[in-house]
C-alpha positions, 0 to 999 in steps of 0.5 A, a space after each residue: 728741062 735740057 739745059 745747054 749742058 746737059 746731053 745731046 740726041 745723041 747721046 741719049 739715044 746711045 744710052 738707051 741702046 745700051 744696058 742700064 748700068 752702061 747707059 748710066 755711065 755713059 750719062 753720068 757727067 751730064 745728068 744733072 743737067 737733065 729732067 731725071 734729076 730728083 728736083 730740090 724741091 721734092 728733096 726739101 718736101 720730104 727731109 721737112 716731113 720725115 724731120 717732122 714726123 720722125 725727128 732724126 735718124 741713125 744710119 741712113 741709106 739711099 738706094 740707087 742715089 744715082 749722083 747724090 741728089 738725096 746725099 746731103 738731105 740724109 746726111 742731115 737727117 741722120 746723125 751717124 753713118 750714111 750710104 749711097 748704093 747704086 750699080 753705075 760706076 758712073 754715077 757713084 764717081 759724080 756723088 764722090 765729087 759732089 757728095 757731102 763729107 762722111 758718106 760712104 759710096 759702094 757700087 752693089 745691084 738694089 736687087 742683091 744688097 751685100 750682107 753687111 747691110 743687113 740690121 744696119 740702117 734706120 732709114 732707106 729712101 729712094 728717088 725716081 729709081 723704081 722705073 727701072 725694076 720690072 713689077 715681078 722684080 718689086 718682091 725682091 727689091 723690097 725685101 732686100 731693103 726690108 734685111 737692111 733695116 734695123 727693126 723699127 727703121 722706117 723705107 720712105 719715098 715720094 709717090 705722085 697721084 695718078 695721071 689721068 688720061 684727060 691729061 697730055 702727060 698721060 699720053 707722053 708717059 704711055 707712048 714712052 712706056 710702049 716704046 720702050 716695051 718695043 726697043 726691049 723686044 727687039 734690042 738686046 741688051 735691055 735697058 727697063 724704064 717704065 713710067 707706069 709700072 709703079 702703081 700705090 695700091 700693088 706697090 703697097 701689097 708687096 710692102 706688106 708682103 715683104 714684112 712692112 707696115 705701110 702708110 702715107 702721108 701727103 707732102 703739102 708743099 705740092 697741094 691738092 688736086 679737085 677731088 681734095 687727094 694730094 698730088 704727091 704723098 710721102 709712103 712710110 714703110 716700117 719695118 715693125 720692131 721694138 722702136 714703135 713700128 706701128 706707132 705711127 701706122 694709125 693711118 694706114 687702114 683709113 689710107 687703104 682705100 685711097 692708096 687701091 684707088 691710086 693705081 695707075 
């Protein structure tokens, strides 16, 4: 929830009649005092699964960190370099200020990653940042994270299960989505955040089509729902090399159907 600090109506309404990276900047002091920041609960979820699963890592990188929620979980993951991406100015000043120590920050575009990233990272995660790519937009996002990673490095991020439309959520999300779609079709500049528009089974397709072997595994911390599915899985994306890149793949055919039926 909003918290006493955190932006007002106004401020919020503002941003969202802004660009992305404007609108950012302009929430940038105050977001973490708002709902879109990555809960710590969600981080500790995921460090204790990848540390589990994968021991440590190298370089690590996190794409659209925002204002480093991520930072210190990867930082602790990895035992070498660790870089934080993201287009708000903004954003990257508040992960300097709250940032661990030996983490580098460079303001790039996740779409157009910069050269030097590439074969240089063994893990790249992200959190609550895919809203902000348009599905025909995923290809390339992927892919760019695909260069940037050494063969063998591993893309990882939590995705939840569906909602059902049983469920108020599935109501607040989609009349958020629809009108969003209407302030883009009669504002400029846009601003893209959708809630919907990041379904398991076609987000698992263009994985596969950018080079990834791709899998799931359920992050136990948050449970399971009735039809026994878990409420969130952590998605392992490998970029397949000399470092094993199937090894830990076994599950990924029997995952298969259940990651088709996940789409939203």
């Amino acid at each position: 929830m909003f918290t006493s600090q955190g932006p007002s109506l106004r401020e919020l309404a503002v941003q969202a009649l802004t660009s992305v990276e404007r609108g950012y900047d302009l929430l940038a002091p105050k977001f973490d005092e708002t709902p879109f920041r990555t809960p710590d609960r969600m981080l500790d979820a995921v460090e204790e699964t990848l540390a589990g699963r994968e021991g440590s890592f190298g370089d690590g990188l996190d794409l659209c960190c925002g204002t480093g929620a991520g930072l210190p979980m990867l930082r602790r993951l990895c035992r070498d370099r660790v870089t934080g991406v993201d287009l708000s100015a903004g954003m990257l000043a508040q992960a300097a200020r709250r940032g661990p120590e030996g983490v580098d920050l460079v303001r790039a575009d996740a779409l157009a990653l910069p050269g030097t990233f590439t074969d240089a990272y063994d893990l790249a995660v992200s959190f609550g940042a895919f809203g902000h790519f348009l599905p025909a937009e995923r290809p390339a996002l992927f892919s760019g994270v695909h260069r940037a990673l050494r063969p063998g490095g591993v893309f990882a991020f939590p995705v939840g299960a569906p909602i059902p439309p049983t469920s108020p959520l599935w109501w607040a999300v989609a009349g958020f989505d629809a009108a969003m779609r209407l302030r883009n079709a009669v504002w400029r500049p846009p601003f893209v955040m959708y809630y919907r528009t990041f379904p398991l089974g076609p987000v698992r397709a263009d994985l596969t089509a950018a080079g990834f072997a791709v899998e799931t595994v359920p992050l136990e911390h948050f449970g399971y729902r009735e039809d026994g599915s878990p409420r969130w899985r952590l998605l392992l994306a490998r970029k397949p090399g000399p470092a094993g890149a199937t090894a830990h793949a076994t599950g990924a055919a029997a995952d298969a159907a259940a990651g088709a039926g996940a789409a939203v």
